[in-house]
PDB file of the backbone (N, CA, C, O) and the ligand in Angstrom, with CONECT records:
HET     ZN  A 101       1
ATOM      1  N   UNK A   1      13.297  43.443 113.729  1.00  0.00           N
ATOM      2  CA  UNK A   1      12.660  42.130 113.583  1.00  0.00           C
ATOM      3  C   UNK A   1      13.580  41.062 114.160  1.00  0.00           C
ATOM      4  O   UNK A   1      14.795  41.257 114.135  1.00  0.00           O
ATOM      5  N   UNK A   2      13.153  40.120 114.596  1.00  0.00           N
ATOM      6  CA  UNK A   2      13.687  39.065 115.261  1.00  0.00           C
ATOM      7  C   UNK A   2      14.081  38.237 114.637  1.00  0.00           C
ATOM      8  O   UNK A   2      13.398  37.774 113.724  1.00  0.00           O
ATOM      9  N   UNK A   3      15.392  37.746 114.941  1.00  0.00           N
ATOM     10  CA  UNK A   3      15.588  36.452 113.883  1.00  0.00           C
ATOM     11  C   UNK A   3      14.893  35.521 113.760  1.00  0.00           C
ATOM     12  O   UNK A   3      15.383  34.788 114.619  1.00  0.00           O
ATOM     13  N   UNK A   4      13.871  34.815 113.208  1.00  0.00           N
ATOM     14  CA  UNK A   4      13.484  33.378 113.305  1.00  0.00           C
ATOM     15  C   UNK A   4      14.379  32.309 113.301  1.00  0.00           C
ATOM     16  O   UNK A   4      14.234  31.493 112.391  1.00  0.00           O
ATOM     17  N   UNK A   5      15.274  32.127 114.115  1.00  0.00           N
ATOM     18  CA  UNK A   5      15.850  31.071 114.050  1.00  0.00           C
ATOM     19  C   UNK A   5      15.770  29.707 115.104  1.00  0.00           C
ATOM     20  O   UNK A   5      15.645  29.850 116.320  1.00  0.00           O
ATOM     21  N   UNK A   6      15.876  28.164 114.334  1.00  0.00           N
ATOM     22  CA  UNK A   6      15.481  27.404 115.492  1.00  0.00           C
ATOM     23  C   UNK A   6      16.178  27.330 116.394  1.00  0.00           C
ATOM     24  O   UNK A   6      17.393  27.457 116.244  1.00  0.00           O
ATOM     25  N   UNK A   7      15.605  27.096 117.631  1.00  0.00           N
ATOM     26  CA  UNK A   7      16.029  26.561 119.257  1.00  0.00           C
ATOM     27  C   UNK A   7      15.818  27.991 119.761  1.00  0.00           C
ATOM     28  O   UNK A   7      16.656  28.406 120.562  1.00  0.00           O
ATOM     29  N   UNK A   8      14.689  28.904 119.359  1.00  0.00           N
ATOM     30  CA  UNK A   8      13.839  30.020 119.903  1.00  0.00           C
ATOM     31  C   UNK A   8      12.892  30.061 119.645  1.00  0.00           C
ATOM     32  O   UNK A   8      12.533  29.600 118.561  1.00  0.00           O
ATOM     33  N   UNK A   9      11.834  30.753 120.693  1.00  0.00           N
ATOM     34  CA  UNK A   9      10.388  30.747 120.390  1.00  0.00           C
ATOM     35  C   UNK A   9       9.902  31.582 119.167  1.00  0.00           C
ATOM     36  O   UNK A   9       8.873  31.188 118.619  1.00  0.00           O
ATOM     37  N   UNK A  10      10.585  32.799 118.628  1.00  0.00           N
ATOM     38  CA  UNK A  10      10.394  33.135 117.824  1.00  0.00           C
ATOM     39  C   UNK A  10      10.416  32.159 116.042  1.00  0.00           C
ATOM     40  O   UNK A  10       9.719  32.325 115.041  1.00  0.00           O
ATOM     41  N   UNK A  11      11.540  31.187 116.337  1.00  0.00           N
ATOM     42  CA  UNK A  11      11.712  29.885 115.428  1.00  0.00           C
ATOM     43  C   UNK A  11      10.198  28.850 115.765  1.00  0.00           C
ATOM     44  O   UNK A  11       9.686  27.954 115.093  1.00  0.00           O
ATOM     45  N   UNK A  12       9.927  29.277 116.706  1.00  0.00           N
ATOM     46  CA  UNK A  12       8.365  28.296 117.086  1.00  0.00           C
ATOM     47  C   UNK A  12       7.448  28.811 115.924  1.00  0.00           C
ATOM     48  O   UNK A  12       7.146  28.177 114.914  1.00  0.00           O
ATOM     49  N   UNK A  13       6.994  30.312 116.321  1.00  0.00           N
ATOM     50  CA  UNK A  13       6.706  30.697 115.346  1.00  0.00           C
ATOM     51  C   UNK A  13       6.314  30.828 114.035  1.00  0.00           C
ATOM     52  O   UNK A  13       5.301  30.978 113.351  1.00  0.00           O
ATOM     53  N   UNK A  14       8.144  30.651 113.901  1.00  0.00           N
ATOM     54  CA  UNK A  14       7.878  30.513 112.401  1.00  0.00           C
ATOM     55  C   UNK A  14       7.774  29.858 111.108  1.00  0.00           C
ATOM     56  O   UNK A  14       7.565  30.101 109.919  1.00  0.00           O
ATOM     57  N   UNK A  15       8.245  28.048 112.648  1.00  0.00           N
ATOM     58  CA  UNK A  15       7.519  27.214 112.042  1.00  0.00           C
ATOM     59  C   UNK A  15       6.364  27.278 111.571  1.00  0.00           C
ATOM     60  O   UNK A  15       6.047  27.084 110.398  1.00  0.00           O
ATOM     61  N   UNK A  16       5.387  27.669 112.833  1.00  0.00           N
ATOM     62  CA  UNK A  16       3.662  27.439 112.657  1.00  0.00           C
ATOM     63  C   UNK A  16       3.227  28.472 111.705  1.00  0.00           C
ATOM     64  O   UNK A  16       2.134  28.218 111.200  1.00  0.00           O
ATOM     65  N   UNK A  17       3.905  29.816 111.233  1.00  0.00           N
ATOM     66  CA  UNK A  17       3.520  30.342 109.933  1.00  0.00           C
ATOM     67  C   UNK A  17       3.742  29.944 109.166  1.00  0.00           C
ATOM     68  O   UNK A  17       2.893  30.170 108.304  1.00  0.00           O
ATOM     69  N   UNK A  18       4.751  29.180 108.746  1.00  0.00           N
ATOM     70  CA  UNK A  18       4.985  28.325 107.273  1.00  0.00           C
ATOM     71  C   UNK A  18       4.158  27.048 107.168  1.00  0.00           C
ATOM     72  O   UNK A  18       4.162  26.421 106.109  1.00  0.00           O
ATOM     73  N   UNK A  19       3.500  26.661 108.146  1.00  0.00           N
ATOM     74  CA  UNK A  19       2.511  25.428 108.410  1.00  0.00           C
ATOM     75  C   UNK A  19       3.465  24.410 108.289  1.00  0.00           C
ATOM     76  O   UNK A  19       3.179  23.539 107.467  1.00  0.00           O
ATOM     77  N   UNK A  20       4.527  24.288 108.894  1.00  0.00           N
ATOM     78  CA  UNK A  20       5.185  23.354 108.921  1.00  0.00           C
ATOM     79  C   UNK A  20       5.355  22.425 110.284  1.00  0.00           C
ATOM     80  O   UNK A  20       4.564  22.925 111.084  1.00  0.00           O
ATOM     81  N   UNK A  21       5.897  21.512 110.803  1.00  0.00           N
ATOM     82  CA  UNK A  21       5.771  20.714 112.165  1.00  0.00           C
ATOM     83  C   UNK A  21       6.875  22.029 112.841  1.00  0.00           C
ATOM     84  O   UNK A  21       7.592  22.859 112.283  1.00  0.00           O
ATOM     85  N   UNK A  22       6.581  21.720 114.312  1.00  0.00           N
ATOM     86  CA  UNK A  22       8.201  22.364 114.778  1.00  0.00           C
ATOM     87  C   UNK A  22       9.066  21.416 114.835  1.00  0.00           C
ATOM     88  O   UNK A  22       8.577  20.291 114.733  1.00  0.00           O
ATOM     89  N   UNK A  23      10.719  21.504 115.025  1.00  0.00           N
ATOM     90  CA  UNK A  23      11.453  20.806 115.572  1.00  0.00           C
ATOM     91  C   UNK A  23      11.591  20.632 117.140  1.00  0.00           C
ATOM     92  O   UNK A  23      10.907  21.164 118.014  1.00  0.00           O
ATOM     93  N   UNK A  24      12.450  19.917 117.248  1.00  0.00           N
ATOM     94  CA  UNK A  24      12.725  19.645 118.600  1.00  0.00           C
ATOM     95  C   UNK A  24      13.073  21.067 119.696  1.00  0.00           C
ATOM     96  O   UNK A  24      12.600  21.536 120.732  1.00  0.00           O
ATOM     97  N   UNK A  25      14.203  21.378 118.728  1.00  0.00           N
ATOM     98  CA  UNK A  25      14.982  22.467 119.648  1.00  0.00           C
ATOM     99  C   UNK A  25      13.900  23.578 119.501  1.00  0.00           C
ATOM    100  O   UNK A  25      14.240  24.553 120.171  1.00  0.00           O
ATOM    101  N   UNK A  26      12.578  23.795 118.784  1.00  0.00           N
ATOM    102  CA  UNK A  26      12.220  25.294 118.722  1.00  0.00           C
ATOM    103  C   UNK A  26      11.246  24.797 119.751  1.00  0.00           C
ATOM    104  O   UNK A  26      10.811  25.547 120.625  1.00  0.00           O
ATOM    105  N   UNK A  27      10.821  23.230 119.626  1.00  0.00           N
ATOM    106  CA  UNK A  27       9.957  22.650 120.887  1.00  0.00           C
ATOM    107  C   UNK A  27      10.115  23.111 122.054  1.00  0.00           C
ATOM    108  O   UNK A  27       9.325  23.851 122.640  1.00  0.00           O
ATOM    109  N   UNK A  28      11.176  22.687 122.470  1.00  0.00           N
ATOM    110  CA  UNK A  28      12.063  23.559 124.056  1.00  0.00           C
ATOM    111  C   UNK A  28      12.204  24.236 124.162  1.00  0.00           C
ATOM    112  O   UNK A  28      12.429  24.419 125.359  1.00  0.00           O
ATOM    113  N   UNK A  29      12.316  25.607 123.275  1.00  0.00           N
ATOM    114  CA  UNK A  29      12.657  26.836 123.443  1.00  0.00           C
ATOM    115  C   UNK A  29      11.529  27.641 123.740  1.00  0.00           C
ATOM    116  O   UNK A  29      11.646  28.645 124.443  1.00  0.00           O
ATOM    117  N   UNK A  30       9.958  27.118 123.042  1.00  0.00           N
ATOM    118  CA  UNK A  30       8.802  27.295 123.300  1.00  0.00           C
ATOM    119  C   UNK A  30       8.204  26.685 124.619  1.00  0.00           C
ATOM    120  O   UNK A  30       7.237  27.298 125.072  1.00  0.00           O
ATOM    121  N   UNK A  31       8.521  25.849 125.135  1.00  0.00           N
ATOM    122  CA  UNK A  31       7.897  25.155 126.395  1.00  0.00           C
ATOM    123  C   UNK A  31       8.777  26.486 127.461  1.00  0.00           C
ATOM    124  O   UNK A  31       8.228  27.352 128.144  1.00  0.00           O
ATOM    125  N   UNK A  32      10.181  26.252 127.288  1.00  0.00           N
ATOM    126  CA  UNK A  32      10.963  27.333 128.349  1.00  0.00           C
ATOM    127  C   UNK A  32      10.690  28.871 128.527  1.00  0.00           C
ATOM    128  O   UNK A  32      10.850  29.600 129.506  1.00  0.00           O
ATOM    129  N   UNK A  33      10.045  29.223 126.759  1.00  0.00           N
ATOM    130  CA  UNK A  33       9.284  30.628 127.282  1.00  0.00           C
ATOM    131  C   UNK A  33       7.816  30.495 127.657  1.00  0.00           C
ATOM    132  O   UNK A  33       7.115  31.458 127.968  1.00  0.00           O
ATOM    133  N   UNK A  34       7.511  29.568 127.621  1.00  0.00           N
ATOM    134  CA  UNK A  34       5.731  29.412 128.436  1.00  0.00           C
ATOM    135  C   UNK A  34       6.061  29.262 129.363  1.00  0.00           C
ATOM    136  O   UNK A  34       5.265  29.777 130.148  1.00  0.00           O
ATOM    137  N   UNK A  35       7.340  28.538 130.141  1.00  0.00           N
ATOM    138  CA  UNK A  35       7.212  28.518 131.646  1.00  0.00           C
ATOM    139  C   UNK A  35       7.572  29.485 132.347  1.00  0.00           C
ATOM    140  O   UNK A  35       7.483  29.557 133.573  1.00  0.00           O
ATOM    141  N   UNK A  36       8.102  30.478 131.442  1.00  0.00           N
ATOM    142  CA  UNK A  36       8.612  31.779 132.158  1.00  0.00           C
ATOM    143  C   UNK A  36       7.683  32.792 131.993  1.00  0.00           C
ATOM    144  O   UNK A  36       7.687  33.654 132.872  1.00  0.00           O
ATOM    145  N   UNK A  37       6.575  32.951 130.731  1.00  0.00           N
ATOM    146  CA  UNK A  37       5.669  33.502 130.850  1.00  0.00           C
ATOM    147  C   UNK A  37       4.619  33.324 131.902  1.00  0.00           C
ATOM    148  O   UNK A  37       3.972  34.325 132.210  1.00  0.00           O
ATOM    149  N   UNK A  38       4.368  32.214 132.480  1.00  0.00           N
ATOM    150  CA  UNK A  38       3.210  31.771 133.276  1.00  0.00           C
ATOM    151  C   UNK A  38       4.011  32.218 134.584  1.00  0.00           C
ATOM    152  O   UNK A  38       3.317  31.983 135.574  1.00  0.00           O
ATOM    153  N   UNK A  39       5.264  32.793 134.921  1.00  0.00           N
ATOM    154  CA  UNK A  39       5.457  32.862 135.923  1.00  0.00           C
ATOM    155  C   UNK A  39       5.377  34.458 135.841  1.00  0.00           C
ATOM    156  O   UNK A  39       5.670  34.947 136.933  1.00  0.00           O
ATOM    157  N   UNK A  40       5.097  35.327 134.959  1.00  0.00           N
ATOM    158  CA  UNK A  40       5.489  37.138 135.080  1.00  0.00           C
ATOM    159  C   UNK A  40       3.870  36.938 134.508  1.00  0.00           C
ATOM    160  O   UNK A  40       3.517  36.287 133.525  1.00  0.00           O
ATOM    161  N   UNK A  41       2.734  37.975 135.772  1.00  0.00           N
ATOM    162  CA  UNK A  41       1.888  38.603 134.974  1.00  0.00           C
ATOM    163  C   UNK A  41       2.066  39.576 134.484  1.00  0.00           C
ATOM    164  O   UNK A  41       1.646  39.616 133.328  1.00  0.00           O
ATOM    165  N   UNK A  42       2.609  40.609 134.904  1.00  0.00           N
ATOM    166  CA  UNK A  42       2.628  41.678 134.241  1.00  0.00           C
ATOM    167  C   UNK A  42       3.367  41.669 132.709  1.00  0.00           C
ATOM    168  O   UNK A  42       3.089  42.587 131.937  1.00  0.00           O
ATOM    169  N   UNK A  43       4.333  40.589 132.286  1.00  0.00           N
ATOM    170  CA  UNK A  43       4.653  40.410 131.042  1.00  0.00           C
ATOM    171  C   UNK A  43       3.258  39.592 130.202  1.00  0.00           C
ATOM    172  O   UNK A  43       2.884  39.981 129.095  1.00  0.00           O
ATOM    173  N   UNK A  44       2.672  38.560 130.851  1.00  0.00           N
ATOM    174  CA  UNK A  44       1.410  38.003 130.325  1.00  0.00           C
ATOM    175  C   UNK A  44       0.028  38.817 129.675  1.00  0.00           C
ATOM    176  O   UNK A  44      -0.741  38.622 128.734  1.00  0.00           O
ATOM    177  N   UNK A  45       0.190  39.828 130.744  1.00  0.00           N
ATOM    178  CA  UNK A  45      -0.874  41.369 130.280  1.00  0.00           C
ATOM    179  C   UNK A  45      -0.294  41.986 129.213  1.00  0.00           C
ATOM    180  O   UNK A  45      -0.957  42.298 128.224  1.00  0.00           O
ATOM    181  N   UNK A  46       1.331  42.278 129.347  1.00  0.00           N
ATOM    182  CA  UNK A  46       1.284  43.127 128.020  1.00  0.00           C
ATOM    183  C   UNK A  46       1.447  42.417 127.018  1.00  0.00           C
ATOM    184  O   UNK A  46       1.468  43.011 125.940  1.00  0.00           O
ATOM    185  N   UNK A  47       1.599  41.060 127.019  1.00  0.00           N
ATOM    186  CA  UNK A  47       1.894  40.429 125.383  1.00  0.00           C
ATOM    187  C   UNK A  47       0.145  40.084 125.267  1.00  0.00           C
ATOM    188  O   UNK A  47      -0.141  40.091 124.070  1.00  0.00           O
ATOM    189  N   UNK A  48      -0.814  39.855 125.936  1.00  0.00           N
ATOM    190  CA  UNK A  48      -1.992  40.237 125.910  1.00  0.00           C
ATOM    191  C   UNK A  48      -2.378  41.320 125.442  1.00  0.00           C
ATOM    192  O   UNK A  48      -3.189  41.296 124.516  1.00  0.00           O
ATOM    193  N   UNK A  49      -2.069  42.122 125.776  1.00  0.00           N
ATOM    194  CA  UNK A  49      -2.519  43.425 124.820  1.00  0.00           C
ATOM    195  C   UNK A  49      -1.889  43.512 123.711  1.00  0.00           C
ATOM    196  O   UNK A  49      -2.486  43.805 122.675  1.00  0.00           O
ATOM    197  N   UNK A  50      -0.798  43.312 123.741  1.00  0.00           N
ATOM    198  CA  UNK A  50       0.353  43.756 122.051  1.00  0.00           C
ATOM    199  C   UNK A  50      -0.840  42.812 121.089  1.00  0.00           C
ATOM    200  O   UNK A  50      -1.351  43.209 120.042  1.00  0.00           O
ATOM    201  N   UNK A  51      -1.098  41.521 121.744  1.00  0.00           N
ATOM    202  CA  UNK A  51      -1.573  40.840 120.274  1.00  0.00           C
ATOM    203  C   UNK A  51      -3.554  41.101 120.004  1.00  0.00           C
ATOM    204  O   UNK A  51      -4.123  41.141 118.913  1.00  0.00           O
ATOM    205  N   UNK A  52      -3.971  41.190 120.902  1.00  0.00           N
ATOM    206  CA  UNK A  52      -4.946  42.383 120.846  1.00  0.00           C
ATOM    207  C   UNK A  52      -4.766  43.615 119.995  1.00  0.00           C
ATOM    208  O   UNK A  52      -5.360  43.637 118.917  1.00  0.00           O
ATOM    209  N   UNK A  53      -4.212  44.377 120.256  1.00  0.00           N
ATOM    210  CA  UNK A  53      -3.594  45.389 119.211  1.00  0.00           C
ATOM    211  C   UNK A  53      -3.359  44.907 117.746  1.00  0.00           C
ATOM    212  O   UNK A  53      -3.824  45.384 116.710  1.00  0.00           O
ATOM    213  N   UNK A  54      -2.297  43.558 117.960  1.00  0.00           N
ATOM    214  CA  UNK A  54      -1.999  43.084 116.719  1.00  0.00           C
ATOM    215  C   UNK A  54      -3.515  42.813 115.561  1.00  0.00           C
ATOM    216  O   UNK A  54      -3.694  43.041 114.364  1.00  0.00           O
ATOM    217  N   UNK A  55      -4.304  42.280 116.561  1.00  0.00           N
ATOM    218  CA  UNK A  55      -5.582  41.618 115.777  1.00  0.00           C
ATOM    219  C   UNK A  55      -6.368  43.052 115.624  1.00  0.00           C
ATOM    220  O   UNK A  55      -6.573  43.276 114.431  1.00  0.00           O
ATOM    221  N   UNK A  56      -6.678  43.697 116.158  1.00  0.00           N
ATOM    222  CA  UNK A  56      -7.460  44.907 115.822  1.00  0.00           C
ATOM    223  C   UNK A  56      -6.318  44.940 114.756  1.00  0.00           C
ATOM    224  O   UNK A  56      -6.375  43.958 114.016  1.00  0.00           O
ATOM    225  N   UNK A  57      -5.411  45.705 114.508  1.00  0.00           N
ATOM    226  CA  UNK A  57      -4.770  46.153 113.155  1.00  0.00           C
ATOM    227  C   UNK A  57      -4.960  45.309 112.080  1.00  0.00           C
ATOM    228  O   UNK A  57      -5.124  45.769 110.951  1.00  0.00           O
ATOM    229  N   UNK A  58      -4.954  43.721 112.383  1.00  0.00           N
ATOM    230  CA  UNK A  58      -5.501  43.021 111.310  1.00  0.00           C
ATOM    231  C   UNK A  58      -6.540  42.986 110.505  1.00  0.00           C
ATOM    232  O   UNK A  58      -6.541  42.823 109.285  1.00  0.00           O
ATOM    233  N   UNK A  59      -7.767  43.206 111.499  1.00  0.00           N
ATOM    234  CA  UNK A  59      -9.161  43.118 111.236  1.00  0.00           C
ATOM    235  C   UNK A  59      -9.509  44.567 110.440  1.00  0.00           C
ATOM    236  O   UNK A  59     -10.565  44.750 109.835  1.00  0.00           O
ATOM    237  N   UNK A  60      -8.547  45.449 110.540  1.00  0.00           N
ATOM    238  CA  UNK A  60      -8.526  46.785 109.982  1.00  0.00           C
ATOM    239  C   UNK A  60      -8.065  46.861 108.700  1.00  0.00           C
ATOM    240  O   UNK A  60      -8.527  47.337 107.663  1.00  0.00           O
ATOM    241  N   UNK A  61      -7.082  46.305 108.981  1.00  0.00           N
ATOM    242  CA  UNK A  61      -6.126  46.011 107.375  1.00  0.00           C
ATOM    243  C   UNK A  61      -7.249  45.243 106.676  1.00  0.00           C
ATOM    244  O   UNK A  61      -7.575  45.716 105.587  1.00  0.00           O
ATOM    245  N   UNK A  62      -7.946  44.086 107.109  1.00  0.00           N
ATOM    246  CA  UNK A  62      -8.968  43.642 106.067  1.00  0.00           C
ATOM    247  C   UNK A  62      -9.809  44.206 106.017  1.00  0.00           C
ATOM    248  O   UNK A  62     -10.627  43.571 105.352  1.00  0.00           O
ATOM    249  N   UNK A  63     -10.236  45.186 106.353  1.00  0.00           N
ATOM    250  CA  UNK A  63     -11.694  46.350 106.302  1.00  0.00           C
ATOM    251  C   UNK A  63     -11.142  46.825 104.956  1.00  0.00           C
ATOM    252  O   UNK A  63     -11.850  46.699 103.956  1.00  0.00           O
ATOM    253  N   UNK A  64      -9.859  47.392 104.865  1.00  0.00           N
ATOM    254  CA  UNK A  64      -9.176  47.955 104.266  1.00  0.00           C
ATOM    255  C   UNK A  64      -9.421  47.421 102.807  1.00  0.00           C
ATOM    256  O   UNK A  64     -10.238  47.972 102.068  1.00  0.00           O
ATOM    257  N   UNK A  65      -8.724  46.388 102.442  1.00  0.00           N
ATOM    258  CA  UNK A  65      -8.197  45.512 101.515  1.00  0.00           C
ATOM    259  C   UNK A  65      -8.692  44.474 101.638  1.00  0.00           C
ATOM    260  O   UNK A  65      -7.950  43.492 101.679  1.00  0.00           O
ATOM    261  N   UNK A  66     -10.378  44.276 101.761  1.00  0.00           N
ATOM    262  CA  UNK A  66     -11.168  43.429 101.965  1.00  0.00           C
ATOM    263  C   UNK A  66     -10.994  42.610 100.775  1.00  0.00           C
ATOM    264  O   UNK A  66     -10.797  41.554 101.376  1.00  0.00           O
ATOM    265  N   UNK A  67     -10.912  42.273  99.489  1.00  0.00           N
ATOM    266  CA  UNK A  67     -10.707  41.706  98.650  1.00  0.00           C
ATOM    267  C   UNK A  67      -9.439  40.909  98.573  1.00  0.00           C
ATOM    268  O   UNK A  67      -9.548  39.768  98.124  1.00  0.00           O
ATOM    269  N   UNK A  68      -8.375  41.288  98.903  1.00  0.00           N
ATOM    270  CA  UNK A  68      -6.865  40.978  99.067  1.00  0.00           C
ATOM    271  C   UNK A  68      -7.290  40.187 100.363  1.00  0.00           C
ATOM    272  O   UNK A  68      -6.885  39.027 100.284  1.00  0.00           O
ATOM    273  N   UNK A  69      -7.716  40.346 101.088  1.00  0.00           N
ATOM    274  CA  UNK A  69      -7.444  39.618 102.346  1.00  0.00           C
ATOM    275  C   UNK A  69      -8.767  38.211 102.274  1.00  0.00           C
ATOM    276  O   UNK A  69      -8.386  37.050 102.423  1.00  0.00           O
ATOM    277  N   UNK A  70     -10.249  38.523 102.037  1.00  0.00           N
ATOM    278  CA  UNK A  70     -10.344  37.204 101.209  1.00  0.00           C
ATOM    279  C   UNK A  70      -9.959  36.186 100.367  1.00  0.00           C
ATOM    280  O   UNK A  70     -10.195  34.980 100.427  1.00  0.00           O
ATOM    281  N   UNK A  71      -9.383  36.788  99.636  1.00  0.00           N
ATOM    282  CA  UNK A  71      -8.287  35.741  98.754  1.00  0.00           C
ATOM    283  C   UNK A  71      -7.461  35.038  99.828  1.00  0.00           C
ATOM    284  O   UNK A  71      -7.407  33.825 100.035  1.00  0.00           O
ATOM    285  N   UNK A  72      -6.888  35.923 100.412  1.00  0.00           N
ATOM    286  CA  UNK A  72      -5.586  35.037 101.020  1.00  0.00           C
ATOM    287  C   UNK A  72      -6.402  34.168 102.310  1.00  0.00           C
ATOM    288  O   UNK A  72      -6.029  33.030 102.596  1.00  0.00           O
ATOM    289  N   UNK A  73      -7.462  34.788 102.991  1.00  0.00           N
ATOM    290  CA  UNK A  73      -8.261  34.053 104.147  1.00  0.00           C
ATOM    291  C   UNK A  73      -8.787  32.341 103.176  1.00  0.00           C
ATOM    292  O   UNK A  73      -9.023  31.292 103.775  1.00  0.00           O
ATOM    293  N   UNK A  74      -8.833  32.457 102.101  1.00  0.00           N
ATOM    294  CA  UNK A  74      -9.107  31.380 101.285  1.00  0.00           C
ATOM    295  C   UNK A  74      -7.899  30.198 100.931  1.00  0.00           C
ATOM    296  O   UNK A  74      -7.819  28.971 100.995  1.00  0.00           O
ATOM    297  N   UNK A  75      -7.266  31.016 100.636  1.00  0.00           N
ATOM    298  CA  UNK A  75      -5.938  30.231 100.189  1.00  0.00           C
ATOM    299  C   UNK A  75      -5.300  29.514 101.412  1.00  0.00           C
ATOM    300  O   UNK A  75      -4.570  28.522 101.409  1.00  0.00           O
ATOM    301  N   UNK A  76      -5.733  30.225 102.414  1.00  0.00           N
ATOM    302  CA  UNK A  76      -5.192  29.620 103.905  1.00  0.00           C
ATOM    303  C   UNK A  76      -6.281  28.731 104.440  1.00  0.00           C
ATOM    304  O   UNK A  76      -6.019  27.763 105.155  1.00  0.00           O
ATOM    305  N   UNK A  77      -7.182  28.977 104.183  1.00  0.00           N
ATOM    306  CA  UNK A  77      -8.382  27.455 104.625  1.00  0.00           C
ATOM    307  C   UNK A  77      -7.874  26.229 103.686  1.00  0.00           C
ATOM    308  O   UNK A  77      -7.763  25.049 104.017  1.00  0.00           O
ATOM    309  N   UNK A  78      -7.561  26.897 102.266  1.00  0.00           N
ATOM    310  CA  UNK A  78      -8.012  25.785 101.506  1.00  0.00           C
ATOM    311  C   UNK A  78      -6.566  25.061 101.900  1.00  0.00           C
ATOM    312  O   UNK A  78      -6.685  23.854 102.115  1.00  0.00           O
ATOM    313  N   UNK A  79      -5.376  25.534 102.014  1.00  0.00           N
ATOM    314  CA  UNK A  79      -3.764  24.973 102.691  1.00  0.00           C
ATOM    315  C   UNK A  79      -4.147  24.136 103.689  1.00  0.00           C
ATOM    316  O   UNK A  79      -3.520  23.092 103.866  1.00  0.00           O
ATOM    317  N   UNK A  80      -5.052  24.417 104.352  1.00  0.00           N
ATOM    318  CA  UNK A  80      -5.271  23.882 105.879  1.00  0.00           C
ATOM    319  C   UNK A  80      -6.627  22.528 105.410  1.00  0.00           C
ATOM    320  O   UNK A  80      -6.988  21.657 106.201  1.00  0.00           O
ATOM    321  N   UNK A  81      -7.143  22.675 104.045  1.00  0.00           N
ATOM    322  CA  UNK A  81      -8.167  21.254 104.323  1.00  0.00           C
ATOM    323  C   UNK A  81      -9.142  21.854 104.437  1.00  0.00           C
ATOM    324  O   UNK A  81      -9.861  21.110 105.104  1.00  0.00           O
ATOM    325  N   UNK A  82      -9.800  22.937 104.180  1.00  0.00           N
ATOM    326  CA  UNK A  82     -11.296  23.632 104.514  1.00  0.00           C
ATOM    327  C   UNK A  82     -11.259  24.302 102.980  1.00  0.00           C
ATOM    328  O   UNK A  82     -10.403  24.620 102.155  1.00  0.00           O
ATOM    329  N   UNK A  83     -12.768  24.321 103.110  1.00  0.00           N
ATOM    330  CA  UNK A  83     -13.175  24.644 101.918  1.00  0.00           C
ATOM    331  C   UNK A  83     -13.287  26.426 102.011  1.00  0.00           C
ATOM    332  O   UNK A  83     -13.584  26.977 103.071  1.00  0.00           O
ATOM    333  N   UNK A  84     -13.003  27.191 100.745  1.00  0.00           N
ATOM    334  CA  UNK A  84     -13.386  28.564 100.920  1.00  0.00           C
ATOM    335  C   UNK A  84     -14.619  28.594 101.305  1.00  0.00           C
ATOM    336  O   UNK A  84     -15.570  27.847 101.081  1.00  0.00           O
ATOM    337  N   UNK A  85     -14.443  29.973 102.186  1.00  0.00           N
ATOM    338  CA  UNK A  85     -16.343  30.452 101.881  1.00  0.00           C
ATOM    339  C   UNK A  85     -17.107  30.891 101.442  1.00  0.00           C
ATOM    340  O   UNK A  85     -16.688  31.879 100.840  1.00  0.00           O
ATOM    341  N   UNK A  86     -18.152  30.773 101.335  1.00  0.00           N
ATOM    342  CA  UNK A  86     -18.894  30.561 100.524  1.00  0.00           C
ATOM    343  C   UNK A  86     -19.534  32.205 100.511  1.00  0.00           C
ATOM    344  O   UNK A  86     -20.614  32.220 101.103  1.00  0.00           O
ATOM    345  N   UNK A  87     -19.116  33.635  99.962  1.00  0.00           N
ATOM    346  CA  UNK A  87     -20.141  34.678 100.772  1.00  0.00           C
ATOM    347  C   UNK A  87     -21.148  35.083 100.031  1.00  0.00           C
ATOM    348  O   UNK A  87     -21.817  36.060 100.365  1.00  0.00           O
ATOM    349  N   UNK A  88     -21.417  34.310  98.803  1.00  0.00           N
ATOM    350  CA  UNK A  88     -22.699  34.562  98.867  1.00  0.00           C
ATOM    351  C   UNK A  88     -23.523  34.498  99.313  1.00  0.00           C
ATOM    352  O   UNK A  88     -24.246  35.487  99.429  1.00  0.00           O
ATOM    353  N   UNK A  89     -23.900  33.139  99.865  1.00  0.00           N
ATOM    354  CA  UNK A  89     -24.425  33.323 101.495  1.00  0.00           C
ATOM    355  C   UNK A  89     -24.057  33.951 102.822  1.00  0.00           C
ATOM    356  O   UNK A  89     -24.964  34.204 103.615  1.00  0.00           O
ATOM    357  N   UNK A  90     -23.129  34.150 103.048  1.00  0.00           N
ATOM    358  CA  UNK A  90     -22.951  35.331 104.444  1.00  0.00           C
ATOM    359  C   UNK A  90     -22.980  36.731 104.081  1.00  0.00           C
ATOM    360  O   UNK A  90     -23.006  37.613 104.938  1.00  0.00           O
ATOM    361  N   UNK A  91     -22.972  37.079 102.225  1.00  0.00           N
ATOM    362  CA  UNK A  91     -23.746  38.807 102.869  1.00  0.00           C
ATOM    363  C   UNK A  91     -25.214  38.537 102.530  1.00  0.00           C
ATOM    364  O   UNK A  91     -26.071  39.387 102.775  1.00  0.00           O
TER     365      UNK A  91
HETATM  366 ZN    ZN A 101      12.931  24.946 114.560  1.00  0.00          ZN2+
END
């Protein structure tokens, strides 16, 4: 696992999982790996696929632990200003 630490994109990161602002230095460290990403396709394809992959395993894990993962899909709207949903109406 990668360190999350700031003035790296991985510190970009892990700002935006804690829902917090970024700083400056994880700012730059994120702009400097987008400009180096936009310059390698073949690195652009495979972190394209890795997180493809990533999201299929997600969407699996909540097939899985569909109950556990509503809760938390809730708790993360409601963090963010959105209301849970509602599934009695969507099943
Ligand atoms: Zn930072």
């Amino acid at each position: 696992m990668t360190a999350d630490v700031c003035g790296t994109a991985a510190g970009h990161s892990a700002h935006y999982r804690r829902g917090e602002p970024t700083c400056p230095e994880c700012r730059a460290a994120q702009a400097a790996y987008k400009r180096q990403w936009r310059k390698d396709p073949a690195k652009r394809q495979r972190e394209n696929l890795a997180t493809a992959a990533n999201q299929r395993a997600l969407w699996r894990l909540a097939e899985l632990y569909r109950a556990d993962f509503e809760r938390l899909n809730d708790e993360e709207r409601v963090a963010l200003g959105l209301a849970p949903i509602d599934r009695e109406v969507n099943r």
